[in-house]
C-alpha positions as CSV (number, residue, x, y, z in Angstrom):
1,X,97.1,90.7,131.7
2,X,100.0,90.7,129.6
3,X,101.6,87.4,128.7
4,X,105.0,89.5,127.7
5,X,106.6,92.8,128.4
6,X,108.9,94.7,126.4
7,X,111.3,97.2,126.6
8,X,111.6,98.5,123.1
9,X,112.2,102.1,122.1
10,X,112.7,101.7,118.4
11,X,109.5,102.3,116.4
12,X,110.3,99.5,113.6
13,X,110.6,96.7,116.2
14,X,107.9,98.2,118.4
15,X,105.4,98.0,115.5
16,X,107.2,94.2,114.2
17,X,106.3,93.1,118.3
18,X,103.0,94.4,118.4
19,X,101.7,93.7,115.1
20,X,103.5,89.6,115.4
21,X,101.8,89.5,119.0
22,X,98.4,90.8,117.7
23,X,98.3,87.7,115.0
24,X,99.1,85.1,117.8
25,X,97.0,85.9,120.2
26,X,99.0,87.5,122.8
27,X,98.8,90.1,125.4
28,X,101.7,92.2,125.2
29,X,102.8,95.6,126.6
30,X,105.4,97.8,125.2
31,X,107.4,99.9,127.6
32,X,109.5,102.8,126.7
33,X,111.7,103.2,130.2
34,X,112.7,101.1,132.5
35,X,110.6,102.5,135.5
36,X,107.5,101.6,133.1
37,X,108.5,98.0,133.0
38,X,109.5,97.5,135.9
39,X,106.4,98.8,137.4
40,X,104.2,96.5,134.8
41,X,106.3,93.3,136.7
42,X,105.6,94.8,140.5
43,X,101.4,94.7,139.0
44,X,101.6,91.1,137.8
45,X,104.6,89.3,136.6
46,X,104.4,88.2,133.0
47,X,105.6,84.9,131.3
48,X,108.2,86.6,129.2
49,X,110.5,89.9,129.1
50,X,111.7,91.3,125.5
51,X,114.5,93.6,125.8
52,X,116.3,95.7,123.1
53,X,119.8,95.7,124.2
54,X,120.2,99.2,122.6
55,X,117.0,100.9,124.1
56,X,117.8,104.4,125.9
57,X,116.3,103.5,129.1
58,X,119.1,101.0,130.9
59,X,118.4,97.8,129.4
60,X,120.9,95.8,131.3
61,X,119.5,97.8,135.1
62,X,115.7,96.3,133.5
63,X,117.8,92.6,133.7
64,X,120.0,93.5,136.8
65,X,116.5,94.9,138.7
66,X,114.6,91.9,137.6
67,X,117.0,89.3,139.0
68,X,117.8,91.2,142.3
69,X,113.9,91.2,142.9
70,X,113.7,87.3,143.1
71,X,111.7,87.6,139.6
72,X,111.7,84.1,137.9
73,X,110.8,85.7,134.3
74,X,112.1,84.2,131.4
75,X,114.3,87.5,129.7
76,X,115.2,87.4,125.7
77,X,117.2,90.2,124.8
78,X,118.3,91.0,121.2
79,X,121.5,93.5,119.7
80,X,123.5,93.8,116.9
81,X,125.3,90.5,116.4
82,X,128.7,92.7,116.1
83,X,127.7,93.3,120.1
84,X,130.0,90.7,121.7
85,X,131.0,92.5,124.7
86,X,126.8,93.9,125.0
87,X,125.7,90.1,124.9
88,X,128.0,88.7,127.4
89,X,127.4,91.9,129.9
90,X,123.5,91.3,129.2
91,X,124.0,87.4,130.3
92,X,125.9,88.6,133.5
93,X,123.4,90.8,133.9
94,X,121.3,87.4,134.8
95,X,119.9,87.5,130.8
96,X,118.6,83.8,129.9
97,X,118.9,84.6,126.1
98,X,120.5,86.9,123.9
99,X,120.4,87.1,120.0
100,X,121.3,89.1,117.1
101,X,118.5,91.3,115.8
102,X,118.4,89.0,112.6
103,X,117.8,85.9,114.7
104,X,115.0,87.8,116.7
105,X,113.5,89.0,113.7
106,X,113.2,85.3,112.5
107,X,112.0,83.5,115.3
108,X,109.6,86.1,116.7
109,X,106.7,84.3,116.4
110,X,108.1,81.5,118.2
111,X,109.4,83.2,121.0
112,X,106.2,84.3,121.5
113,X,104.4,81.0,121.5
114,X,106.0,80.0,124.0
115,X,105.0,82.8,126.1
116,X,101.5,81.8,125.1
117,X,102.0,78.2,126.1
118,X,103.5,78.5,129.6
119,X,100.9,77.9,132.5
120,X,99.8,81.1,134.0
């Protein structure tokens, strides 16, 4: 089982994700396209969705989707802080929170955690 799913394309945050999970303790899956996710939820929901606002593979349809399927998953997604207009779209989108890259970057490890600490 996978305590968070992630829709990251680019191979520095990919490998910052995986490596930050590994140390913690927690089951993570890295998704490349939004079918891939989306199909990871329809197996077994997890406790937490990473999204990277600029992947290639529709990451505002991966929040749209997840919302419209009745999904109670907790989404962060992260951008470029000069993304205004991205971050606002993402939290219409049904997002419950978007940061700049820099933030994400700094509180990785506790955005995990609390993956890790919700019941299953």
């Amino acid at each position: 089982m996978s305590d968070v799913l992630a829709l990251i394309d680019d191979l520095f945050f990919h490998a910052k994700v995986q490596e930050t999970a590994r140390q913690l303790g927690i089951g993570l899956r890295i998704c490349t396209t939004q079918e891939a996710l989306l199909a990871e939820v329809a197996k077994e929901p997890p406790k937490l969705v990473l999204v990277d606002l600029n992947a290639r593979s529709n990451p505002l349809g991966v929040i749209e989707a997840l919302n419209k399927n009745g999904h109670a998953i907790h989404v962060t997604a992260f951008l470029s802080h000069v993304q205004t207009d991205l971050a606002a779209r993402a939290r219409a989108a049904g997002c419950t929170e978007v940061m700049p890259r820099s933030q994400f970057t700094r509180d990785l490890a506790t955005i995990l955690s609390r993956a890790k600490s919700q019941p299953s």
